[in-house]
Structures are given as C-alpha cells and as structure tokens.
N, C-alpha and C positions, 0 to 999 in steps of 0.2 A: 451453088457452093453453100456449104452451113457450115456455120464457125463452133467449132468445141466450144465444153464448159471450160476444159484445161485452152483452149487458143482464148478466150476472152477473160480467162483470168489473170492470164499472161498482162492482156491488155487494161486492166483496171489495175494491176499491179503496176504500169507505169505510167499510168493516168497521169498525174503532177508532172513528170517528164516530157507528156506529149504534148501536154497542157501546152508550155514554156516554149517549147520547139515549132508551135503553131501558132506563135501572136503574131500580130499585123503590126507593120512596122507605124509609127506614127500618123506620118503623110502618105500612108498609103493608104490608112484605114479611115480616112478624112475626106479622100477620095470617093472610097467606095461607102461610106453612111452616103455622100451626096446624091450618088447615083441610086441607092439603094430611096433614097426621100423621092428624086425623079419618080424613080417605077413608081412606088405607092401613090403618090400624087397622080400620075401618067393613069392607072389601070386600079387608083381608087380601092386598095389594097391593103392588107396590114399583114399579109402571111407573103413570105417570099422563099422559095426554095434554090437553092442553086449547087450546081455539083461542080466541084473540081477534080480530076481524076490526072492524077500524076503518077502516070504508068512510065516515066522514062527517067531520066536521072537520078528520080531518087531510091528507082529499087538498088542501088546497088550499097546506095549508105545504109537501108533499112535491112537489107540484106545480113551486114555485115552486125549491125547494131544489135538487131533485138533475134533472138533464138529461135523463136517462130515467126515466119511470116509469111503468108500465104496470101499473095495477091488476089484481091476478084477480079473475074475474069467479065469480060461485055453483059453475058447475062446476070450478072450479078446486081447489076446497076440498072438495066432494064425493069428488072423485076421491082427493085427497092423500090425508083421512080414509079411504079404501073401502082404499086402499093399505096404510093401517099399522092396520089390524082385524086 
C-alpha cells in the first residue's frame, strides 16, 4: 500500500487533532514509562519499537471522521517492521 501526497496531506492537515485524540491517559501512561524502564533495563536498550494496530472499533469512527482513510492492510505492517530491523 503507498500513501498519496494528497492521502498524507490530508493527514499532516489534522496532525494537532490526532495529536490530542492519541494522549495516554495519566495512569496509564505511568504504567507503561515503567514497563517500558523494565524492558530497557531487562535487554539493556534505549530504542524500543512497539506497534499497536487497531483494525476493529475504531474503523468505523475514523471512517465517518476524516474523508479519506485507507486502512493498511497485514503487509503493510510487515513490510514497515522488516524496514526498521
């Protein structure tokens, strides 16, 4: 899948938006720095990669919200990850 220059304009036009709609909630994001100190500690680390992939509930809000959206599909995410190994 490759994203237009018009599908990622789209998305740097609601950048502040998505910004806002993606914080972690206090205690949650308290949680995860600790877990995240575990691993670097654990495996001695300072780079940490992690994917979240919310292919179910929330296409149907993103759907309705923003004018294009074109989910990636499995290989999309393969490939990204194969990228930054």
């Amino acid at each position: 899948m490759v994203i237009t220059t018009k599908q990622w304009q789209v998305i740097f036009d609601k950048r502040d938006e998505l910004i806002k709609e993606f914080q972690w909630k206090p205690q949650l994001k308290q949680s995860i720095d600790e877990k995240l100190n575990e691993i670097r500690t654990n495996y001695n680390t300072s780079t940490i990669v992690a994917v979240h992939v919310g292919r179910t509930d929330y296409f149907m809000y993103i759907e309705t919200y923003y004018e294009y959206f074109f989910p990636a599909n499995a290989s999309y995410y393969i490939a990204a990850m194969d990228y930054f190994r």
